[in-house]
KOLSE-168772 format. One record per residue (C-alpha): x, y, z; residue number from 1. Coordinates in steps of 0.5 Angstrom, whole numbers, plus 500, padded with zeros to 3 digits. Each point is the difference from the previous one (the first is absolute). Layout:
REM residues N
<atom><X>X</X><Y>Y</Y><Z>Z</Z><num>NUM</num></atom>
...
REM end
This chain:
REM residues 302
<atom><X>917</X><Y>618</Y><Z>751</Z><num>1</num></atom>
<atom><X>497</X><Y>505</Y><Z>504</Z><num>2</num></atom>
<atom><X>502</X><Y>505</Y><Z>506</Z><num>3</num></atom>
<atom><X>499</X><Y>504</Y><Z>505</Z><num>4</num></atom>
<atom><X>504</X><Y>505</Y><Z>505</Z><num>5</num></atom>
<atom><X>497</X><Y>499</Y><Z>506</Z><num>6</num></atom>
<atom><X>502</X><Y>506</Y><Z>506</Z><num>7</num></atom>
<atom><X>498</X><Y>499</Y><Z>507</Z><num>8</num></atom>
<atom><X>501</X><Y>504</Y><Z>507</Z><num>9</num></atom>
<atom><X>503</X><Y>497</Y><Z>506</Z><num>10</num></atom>
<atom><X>494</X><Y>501</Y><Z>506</Z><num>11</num></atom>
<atom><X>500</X><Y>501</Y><Z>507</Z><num>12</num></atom>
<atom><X>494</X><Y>498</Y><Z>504</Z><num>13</num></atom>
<atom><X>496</X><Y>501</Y><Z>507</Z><num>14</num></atom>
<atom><X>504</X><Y>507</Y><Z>500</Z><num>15</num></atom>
<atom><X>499</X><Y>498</Y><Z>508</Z><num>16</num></atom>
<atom><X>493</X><Y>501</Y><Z>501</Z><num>17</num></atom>
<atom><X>497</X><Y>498</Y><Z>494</Z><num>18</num></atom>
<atom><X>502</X><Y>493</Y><Z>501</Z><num>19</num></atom>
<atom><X>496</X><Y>496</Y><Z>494</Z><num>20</num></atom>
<atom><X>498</X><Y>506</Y><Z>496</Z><num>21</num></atom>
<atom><X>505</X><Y>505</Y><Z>499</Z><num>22</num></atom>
<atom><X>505</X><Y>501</Y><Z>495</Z><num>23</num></atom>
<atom><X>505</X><Y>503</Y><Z>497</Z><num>24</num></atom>
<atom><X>503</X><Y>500</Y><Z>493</Z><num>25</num></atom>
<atom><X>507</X><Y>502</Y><Z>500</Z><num>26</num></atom>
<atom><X>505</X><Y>503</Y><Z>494</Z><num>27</num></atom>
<atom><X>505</X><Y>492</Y><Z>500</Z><num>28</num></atom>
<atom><X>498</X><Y>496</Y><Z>494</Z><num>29</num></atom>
<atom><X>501</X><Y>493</Y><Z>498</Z><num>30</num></atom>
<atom><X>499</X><Y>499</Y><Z>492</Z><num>31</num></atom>
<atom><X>498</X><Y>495</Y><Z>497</Z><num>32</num></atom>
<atom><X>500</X><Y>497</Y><Z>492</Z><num>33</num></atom>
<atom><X>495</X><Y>494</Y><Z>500</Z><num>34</num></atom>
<atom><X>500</X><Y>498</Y><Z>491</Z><num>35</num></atom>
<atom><X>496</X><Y>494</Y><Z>498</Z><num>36</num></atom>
<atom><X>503</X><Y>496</Y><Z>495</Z><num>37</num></atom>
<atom><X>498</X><Y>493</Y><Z>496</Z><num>38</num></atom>
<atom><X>506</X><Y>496</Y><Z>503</Z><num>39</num></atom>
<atom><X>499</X><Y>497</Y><Z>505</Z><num>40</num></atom>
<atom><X>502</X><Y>500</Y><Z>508</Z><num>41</num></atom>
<atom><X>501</X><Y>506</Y><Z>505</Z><num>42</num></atom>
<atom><X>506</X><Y>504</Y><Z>501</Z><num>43</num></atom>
<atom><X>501</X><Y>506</Y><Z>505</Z><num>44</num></atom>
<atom><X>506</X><Y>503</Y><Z>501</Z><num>45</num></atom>
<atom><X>501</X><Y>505</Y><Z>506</Z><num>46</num></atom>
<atom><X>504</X><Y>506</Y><Z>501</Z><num>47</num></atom>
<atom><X>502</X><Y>503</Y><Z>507</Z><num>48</num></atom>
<atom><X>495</X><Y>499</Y><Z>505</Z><num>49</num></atom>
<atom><X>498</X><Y>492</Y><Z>501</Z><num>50</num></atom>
<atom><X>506</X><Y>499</Y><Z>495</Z><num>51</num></atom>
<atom><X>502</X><Y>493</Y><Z>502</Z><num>52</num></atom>
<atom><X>495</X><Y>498</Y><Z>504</Z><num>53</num></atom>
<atom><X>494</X><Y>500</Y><Z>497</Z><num>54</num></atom>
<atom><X>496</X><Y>494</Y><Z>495</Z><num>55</num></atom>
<atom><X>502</X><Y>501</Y><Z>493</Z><num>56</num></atom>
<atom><X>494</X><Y>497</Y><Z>498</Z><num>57</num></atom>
<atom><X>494</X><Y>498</Y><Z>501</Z><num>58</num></atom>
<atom><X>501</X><Y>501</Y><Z>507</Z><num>59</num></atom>
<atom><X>502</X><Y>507</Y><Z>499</Z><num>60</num></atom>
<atom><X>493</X><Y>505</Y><Z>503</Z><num>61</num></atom>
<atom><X>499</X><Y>504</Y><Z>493</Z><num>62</num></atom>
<atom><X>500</X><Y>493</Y><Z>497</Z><num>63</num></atom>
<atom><X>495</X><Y>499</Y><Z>505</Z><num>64</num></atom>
<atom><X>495</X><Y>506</Y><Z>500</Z><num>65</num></atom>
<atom><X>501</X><Y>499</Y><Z>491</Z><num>66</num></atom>
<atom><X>497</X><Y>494</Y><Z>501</Z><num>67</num></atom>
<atom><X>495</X><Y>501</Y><Z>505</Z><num>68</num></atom>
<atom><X>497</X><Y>506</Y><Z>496</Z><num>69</num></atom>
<atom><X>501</X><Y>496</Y><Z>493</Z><num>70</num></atom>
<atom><X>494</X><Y>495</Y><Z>504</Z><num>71</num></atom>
<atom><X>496</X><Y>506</Y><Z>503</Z><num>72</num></atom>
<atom><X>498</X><Y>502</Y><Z>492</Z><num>73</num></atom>
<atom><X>500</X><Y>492</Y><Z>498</Z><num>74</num></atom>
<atom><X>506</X><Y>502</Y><Z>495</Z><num>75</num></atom>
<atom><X>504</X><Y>495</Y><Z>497</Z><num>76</num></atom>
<atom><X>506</X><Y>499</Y><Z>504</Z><num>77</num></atom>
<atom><X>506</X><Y>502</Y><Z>495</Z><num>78</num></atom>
<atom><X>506</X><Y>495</Y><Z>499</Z><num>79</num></atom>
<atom><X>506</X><Y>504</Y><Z>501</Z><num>80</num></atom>
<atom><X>502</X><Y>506</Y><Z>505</Z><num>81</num></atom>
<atom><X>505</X><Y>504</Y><Z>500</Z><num>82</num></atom>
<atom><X>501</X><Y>505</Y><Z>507</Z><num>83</num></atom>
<atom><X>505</X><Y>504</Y><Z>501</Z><num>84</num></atom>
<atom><X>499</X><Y>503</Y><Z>507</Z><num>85</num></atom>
<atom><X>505</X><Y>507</Y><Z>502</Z><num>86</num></atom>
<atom><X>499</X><Y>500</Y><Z>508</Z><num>87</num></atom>
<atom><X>500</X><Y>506</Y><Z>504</Z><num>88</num></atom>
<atom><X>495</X><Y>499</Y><Z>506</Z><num>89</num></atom>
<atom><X>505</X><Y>496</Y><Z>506</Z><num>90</num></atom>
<atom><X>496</X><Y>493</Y><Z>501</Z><num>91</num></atom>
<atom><X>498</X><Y>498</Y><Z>506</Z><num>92</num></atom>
<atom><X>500</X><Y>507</Y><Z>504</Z><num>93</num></atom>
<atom><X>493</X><Y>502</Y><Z>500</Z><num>94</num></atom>
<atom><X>500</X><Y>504</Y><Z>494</Z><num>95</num></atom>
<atom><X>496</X><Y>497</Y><Z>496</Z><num>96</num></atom>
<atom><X>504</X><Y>496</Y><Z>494</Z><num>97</num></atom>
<atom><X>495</X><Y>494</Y><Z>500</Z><num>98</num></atom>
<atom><X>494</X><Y>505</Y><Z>499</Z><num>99</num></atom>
<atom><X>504</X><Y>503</Y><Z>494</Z><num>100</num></atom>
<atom><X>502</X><Y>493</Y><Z>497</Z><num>101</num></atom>
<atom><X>492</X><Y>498</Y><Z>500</Z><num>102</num></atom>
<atom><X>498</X><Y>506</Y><Z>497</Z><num>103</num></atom>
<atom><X>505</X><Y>501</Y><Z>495</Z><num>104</num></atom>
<atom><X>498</X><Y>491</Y><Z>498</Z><num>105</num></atom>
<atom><X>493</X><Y>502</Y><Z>500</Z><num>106</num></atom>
<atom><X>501</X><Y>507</Y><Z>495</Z><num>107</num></atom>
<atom><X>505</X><Y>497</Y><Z>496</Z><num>108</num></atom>
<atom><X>494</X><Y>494</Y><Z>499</Z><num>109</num></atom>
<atom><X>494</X><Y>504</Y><Z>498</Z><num>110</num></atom>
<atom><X>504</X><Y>504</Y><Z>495</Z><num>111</num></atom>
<atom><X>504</X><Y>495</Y><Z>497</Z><num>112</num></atom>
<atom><X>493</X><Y>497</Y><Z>499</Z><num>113</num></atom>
<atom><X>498</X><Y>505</Y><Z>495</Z><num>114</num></atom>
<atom><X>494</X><Y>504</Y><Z>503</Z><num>115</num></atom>
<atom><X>498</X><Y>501</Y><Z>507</Z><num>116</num></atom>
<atom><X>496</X><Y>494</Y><Z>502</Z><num>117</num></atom>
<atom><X>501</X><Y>502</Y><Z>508</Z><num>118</num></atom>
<atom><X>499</X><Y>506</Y><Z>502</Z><num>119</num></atom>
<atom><X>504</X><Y>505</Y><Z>505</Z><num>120</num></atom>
<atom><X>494</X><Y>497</Y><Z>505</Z><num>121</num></atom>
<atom><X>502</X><Y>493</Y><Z>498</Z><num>122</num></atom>
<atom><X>507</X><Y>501</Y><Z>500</Z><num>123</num></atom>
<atom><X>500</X><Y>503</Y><Z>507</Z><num>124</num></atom>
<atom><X>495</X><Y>494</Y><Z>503</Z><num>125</num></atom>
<atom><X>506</X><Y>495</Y><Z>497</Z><num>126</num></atom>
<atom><X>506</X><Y>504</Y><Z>502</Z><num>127</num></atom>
<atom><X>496</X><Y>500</Y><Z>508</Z><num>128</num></atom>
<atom><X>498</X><Y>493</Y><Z>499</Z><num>129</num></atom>
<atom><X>507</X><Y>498</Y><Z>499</Z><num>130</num></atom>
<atom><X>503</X><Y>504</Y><Z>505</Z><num>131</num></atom>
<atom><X>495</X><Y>499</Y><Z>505</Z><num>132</num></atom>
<atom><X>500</X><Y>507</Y><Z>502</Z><num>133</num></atom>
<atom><X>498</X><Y>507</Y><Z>496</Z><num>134</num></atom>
<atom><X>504</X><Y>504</Y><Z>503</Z><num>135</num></atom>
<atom><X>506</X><Y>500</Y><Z>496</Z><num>136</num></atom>
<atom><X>497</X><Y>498</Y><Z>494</Z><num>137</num></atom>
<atom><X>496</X><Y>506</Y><Z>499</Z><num>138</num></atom>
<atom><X>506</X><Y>505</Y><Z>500</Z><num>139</num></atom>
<atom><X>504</X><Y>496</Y><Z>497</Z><num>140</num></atom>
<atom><X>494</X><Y>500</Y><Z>494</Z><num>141</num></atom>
<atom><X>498</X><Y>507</Y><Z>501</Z><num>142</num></atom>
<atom><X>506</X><Y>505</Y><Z>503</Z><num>143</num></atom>
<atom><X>499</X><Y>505</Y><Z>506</Z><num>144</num></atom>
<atom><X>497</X><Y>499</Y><Z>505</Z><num>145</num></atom>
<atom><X>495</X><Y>494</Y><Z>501</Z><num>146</num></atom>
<atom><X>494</X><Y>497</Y><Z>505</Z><num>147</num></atom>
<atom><X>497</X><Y>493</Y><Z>498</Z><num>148</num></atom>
<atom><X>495</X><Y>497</Y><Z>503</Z><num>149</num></atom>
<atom><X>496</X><Y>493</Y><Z>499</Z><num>150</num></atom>
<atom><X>493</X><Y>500</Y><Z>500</Z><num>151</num></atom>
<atom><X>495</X><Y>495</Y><Z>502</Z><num>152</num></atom>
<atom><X>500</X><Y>495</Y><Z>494</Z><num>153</num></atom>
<atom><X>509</X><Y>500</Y><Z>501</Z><num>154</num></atom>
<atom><X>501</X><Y>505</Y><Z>494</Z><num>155</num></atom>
<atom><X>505</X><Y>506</Y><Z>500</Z><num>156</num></atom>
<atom><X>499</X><Y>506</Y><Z>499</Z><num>157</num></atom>
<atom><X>505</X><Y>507</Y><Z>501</Z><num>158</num></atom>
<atom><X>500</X><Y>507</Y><Z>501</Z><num>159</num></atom>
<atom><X>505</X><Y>504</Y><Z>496</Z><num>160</num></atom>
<atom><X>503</X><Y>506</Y><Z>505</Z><num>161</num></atom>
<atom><X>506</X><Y>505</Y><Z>497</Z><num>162</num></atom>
<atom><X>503</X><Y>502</Y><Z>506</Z><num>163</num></atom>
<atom><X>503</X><Y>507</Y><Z>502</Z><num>164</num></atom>
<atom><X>506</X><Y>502</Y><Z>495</Z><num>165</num></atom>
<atom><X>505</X><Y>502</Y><Z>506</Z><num>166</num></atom>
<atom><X>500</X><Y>492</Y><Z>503</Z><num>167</num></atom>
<atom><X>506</X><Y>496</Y><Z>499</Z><num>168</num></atom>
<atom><X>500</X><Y>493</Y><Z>501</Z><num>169</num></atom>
<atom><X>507</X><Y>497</Y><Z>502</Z><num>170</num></atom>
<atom><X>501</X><Y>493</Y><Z>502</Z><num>171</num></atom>
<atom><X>506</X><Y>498</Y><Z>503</Z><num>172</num></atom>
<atom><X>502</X><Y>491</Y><Z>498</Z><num>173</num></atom>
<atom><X>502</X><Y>495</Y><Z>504</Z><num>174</num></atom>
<atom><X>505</X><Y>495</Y><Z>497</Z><num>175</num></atom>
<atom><X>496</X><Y>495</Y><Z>504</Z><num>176</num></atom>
<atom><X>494</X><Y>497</Y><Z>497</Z><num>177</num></atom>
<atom><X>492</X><Y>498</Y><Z>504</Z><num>178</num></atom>
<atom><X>496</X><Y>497</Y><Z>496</Z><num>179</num></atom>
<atom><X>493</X><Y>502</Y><Z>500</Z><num>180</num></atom>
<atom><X>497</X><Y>493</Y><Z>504</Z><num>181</num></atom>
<atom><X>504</X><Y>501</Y><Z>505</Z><num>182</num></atom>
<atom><X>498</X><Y>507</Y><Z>501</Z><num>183</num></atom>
<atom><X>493</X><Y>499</Y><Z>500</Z><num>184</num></atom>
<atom><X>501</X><Y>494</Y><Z>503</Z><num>185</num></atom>
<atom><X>501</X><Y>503</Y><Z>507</Z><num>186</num></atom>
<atom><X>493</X><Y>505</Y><Z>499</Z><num>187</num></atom>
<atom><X>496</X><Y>498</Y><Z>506</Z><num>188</num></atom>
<atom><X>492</X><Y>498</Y><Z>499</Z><num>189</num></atom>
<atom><X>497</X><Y>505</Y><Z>503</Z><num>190</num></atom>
<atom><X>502</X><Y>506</Y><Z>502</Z><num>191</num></atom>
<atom><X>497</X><Y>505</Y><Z>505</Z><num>192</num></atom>
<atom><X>494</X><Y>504</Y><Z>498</Z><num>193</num></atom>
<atom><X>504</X><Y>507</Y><Z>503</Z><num>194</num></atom>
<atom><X>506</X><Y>498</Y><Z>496</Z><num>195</num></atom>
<atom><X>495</X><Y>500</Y><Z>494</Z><num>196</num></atom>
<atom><X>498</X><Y>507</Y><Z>500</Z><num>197</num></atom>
<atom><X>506</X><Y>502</Y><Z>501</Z><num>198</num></atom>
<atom><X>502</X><Y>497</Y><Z>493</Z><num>199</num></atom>
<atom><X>494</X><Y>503</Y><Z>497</Z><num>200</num></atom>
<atom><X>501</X><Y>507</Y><Z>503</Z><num>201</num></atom>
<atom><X>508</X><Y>500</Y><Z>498</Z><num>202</num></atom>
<atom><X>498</X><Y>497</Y><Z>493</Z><num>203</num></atom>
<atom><X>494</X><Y>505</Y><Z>498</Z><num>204</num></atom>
<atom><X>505</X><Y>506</Y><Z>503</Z><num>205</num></atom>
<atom><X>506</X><Y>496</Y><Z>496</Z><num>206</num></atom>
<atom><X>496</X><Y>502</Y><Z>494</Z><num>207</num></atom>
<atom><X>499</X><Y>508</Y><Z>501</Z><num>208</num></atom>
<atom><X>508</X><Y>500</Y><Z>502</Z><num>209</num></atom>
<atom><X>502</X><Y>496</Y><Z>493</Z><num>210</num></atom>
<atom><X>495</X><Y>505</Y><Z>497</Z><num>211</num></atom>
<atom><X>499</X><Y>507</Y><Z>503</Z><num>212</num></atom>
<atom><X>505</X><Y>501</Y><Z>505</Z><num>213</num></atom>
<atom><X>506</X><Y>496</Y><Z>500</Z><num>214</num></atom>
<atom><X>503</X><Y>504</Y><Z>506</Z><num>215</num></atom>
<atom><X>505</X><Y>496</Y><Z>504</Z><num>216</num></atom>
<atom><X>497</X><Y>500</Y><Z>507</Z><num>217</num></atom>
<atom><X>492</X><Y>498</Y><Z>497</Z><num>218</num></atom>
<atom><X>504</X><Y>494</Y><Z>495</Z><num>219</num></atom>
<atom><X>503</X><Y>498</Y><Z>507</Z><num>220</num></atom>
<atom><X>494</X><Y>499</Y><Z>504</Z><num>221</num></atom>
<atom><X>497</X><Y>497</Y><Z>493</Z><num>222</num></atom>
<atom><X>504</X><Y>494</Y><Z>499</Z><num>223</num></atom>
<atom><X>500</X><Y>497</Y><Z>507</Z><num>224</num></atom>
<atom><X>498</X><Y>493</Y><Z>500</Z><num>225</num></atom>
<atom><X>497</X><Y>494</Y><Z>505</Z><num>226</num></atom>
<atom><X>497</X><Y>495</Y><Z>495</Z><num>227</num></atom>
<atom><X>507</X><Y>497</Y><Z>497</Z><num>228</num></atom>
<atom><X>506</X><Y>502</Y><Z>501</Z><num>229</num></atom>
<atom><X>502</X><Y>499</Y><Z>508</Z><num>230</num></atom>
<atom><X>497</X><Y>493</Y><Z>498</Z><num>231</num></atom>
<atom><X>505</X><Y>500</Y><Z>496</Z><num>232</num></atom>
<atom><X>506</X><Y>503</Y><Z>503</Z><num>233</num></atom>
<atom><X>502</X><Y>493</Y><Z>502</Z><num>234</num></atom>
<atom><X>502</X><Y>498</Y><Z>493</Z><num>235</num></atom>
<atom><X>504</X><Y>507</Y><Z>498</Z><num>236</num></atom>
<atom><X>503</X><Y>502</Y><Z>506</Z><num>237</num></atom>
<atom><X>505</X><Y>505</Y><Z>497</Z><num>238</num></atom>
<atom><X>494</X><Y>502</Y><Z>496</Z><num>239</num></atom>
<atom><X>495</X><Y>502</Y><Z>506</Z><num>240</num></atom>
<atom><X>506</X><Y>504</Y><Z>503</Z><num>241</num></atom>
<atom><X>502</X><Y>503</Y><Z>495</Z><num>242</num></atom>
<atom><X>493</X><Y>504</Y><Z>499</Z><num>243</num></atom>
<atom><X>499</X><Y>500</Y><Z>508</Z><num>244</num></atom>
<atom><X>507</X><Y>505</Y><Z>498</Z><num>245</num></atom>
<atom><X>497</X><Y>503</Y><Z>494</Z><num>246</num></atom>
<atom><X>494</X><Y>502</Y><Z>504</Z><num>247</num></atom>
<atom><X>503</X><Y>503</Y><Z>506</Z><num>248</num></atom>
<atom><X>504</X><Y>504</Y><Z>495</Z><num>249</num></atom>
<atom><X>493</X><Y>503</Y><Z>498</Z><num>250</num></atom>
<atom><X>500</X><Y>496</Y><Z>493</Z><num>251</num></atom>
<atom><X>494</X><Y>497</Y><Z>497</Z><num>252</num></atom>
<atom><X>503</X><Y>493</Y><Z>500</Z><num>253</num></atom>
<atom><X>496</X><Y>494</Y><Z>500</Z><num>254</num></atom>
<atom><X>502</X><Y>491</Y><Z>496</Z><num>255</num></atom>
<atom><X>498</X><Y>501</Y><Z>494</Z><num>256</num></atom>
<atom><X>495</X><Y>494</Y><Z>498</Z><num>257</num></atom>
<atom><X>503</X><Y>494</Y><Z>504</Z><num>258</num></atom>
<atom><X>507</X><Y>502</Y><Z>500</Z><num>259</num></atom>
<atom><X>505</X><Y>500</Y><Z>501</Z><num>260</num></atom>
<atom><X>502</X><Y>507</Y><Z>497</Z><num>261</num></atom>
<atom><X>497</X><Y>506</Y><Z>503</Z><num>262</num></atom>
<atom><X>496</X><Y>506</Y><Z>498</Z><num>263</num></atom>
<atom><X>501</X><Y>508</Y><Z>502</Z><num>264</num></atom>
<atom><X>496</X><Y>505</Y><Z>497</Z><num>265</num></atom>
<atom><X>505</X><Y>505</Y><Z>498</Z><num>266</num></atom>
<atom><X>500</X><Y>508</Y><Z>501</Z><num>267</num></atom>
<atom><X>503</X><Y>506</Y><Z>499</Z><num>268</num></atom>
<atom><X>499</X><Y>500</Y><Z>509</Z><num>269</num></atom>
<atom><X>503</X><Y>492</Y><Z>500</Z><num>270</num></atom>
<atom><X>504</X><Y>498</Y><Z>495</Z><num>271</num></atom>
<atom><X>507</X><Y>503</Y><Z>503</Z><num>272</num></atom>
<atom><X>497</X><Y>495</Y><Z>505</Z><num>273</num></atom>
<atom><X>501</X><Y>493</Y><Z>497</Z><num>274</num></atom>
<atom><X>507</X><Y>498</Y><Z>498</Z><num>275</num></atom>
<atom><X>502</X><Y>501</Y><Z>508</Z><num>276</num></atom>
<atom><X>495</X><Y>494</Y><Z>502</Z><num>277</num></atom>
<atom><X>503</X><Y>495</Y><Z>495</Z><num>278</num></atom>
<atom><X>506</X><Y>496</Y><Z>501</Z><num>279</num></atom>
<atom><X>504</X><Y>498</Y><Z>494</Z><num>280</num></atom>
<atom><X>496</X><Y>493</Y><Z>499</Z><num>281</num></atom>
<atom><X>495</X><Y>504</Y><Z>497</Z><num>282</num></atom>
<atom><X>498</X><Y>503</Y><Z>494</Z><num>283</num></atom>
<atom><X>497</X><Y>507</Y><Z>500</Z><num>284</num></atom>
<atom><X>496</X><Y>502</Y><Z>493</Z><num>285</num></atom>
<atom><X>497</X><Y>506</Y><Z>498</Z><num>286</num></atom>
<atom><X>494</X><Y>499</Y><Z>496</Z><num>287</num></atom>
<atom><X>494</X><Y>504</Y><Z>497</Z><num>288</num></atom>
<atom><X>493</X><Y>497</Y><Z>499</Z><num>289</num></atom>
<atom><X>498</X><Y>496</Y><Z>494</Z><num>290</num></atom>
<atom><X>494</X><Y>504</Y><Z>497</Z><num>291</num></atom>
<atom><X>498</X><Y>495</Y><Z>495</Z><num>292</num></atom>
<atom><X>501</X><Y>493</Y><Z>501</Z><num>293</num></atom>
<atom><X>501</X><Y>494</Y><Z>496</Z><num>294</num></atom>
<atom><X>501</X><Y>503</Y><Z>494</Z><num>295</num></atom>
<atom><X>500</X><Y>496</Y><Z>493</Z><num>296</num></atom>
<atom><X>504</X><Y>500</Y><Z>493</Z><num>297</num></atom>
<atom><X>502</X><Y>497</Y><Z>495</Z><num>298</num></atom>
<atom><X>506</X><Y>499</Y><Z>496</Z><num>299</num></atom>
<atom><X>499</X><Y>504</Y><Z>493</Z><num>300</num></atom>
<atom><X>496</X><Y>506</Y><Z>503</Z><num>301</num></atom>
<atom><X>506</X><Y>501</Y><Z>505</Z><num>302</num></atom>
REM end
């Protein structure tokens, strides 16, 4: 049998302007233990989030990605896997939980094969590929704060940013769930030119903020969005007030990726700030930002 520890953030995308490029990564974890054994069969046992829910077979979204790399590097598909999965990351809340599940399928793969035969490029290309999108595939593979992008030939790339030490992420959850199709399946075609610019300057200034100068007032202006999230309103009206109160009270408060939760850049100025927006429906969790990333372990040299 052979094992591997796979630890990886939750996410939040779009981060309001940034829609499609920017993520963060987030200090909530799930874990996950992929072994590969000679009996055959796939047996997943799943503890906390998703416990109950989710496929415990060939079904489950690890299993899918595990699969899907073993083919990436023509290796032999194994006869047995085993998955223990120990969930942290809310499902269905626009924090990234199927972007951790690809990613932590496609590492436990390349490592249980037994030498890189896929490279951090091919790992993110297939994690992309499996998404449809890259922007929470990058954080969640690379930690901090992420810009992704894909150029002409459909193939991904990223840039990593360490963002300013003083910004606090807070996400407030929902009990309510949104899937992510039905979200993005309320996004327009087209979209007009000035609210375009307008998201491009609001993304390039959301970079300085995150980076140099989280000062309440400039991540204020920073996050504001016309591209995604009034289209999207509909779907999660609670949501939208929410930040709409958020916002009025002067907190950066924007839907993380397509929601429902939302996301507040918390400082010394707003934090005090929050907790009288938010009913007792939600729930409010502090959070640091992941520096790192995916991060991969095996057993014995814990």
């Amino acid at each position: 049998m052979r094992t591997v520890q796979i630890r990886v953030p939750a996410t939040s995308a779009n981060l309001g302007p940034g829609f499609d490029a920017l993520g963060l990564a987030l200090s909530l974890y799930d874990d996950v233990e992929a072994t590969l054994t000679d009996e055959p069969g796939t047996r997943v046992i799943v503890e906390g989030e998703g416990a109950g829910e989710v496929d415990l077979g060939e079904g489950h979204l690890v299993v899918k990605a595990m699969r899907a790399a073993f083919d990436r590097m023509g290796a032999t598909q194994p006869d047995g896997i085993r998955l223990r999965c120990r969930n942290r990351i809310p499902h269905a809340r626009g924090l990234g939980s199927s972007s951790a599940a690809v990613c932590a399928g496609i590492l436990a793969a390349r490592d249980l094969a037994k030498g890189e035969q896929l490279s951090d490029g091919e790992v993110f290309a297939l994690a992309t590929e499996m998404e449809g999108h890259p922007d929470n595939v990058a954080p969640c593979l690379a930690g901090g704060l992420t810009v992704a992008w894909s150029d002409h030939t459909g193939t991904p790339h990223m840039v990593k940013l360490v963002p300013d030490e003083r910004i606090r992420p807070v996400v407030v959850v929902p009990s309510t769930r949104l899937a992510t199709e039905t979200a993005r399946g309320l996004l327009p075609k087209d979209v007009p030119h000035k609210d375009a610019s307008f998201n491009a300057g609001r993304a390039a200034l959301l970079i300085a903020a995150l980076t140099q100068r989280p000062e309440p007032g400039l991540l204020l202006a920073a996050t504001e969005d016309r591209l995604h999230q009034h289209y999207r309103a509909p779907a999660m009206q609670d949501t939208a007030d929410l930040v709409e109160r958020l916002r009025a009270a002067g907190v950066p408060a924007v839907v993380s990726g397509a929601g429902p939760t939302v996301l507040a850049f918390s400082t010394s100025d707003t934090q005090d700030l929050i907790a009288p927006e938010v009913g007792n429906d939600w729930h409010i969790q502090q959070m640091d930002v992941d520096p790192i990333g995916a991060d991969v372990q095996f057993p014995e040299t814990r």
